[in-house]
C-alpha positions, -999 to +999 in steps of 0.1 A: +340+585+448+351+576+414+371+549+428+342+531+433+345+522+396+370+492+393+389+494+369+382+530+353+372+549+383+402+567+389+410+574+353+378+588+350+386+608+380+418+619+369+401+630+337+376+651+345+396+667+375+425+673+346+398+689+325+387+713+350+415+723+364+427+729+321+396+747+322+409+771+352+447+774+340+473+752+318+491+755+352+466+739+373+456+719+345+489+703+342+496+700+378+464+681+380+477+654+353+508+651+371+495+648+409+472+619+396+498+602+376+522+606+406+490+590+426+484+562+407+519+549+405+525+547+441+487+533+448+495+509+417+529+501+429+534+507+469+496+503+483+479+478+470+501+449+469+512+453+507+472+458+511+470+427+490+500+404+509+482+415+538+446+402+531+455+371+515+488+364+529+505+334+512+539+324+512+560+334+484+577+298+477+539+280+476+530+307+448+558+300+428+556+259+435+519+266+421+528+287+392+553+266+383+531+231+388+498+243+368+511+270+347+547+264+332+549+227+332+516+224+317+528+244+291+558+223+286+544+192+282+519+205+256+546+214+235+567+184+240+534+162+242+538+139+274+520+139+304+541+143+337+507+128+361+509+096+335+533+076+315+507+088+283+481+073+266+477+038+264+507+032+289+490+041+321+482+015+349+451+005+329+417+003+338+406-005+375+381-036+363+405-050+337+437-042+343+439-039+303+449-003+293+421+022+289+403+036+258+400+000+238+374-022+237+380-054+251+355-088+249 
């Protein structure tokens, strides 16, 4: 039920079962902790990214061309300051109506 709760849910869970069963016995207290840390490593870990592949199923090789196209050469070019989609300002192909590089007034 708790897991309803993104996020917190099953922490929350885990905390008050861990309190009562502390509450019973350090023995059953204990084994509560570990059984739910034991639980939310494999759901973490094992479950919910094959749940995850599953439902949204894309291919490996397009998620890395994507991360790599708008995440780390983005990055790259701040630091280095160029643009890979333009030659940079003032050298692009220029404006469509005057053929005269964008961003100055012309008359």
């Amino acid at each position: 039920m708790t897991e309803l709760i993104p996020q917190i849910g099953a922490t929350l869970g885990a905390v008050v079962m861990t309190l009562v069963g502390l509450a019973t016995d350090l023995p059953v207290g204990v084994a509560c902790l570990v059984f739910f840390l034991v639980h939310q490593q494999v759901e973490n870990y094992l479950r919910y990214p094959k749940i995850m592949r599953r439902a949204v199923s894309v291919n490996e090789v397009a998620a890395l061309q994507l991360i790599l196209r708008e995440v780390v050469l983005p990055r790259q070019d701040a630091r280095s300051g160029t643009t890979r989609r333009g030659a940079g300002p003032g050298r692009g192909p220029g404006c469509r109506r005057t053929r005269r590089p964008c961003g100055r007034r012309t008359r």
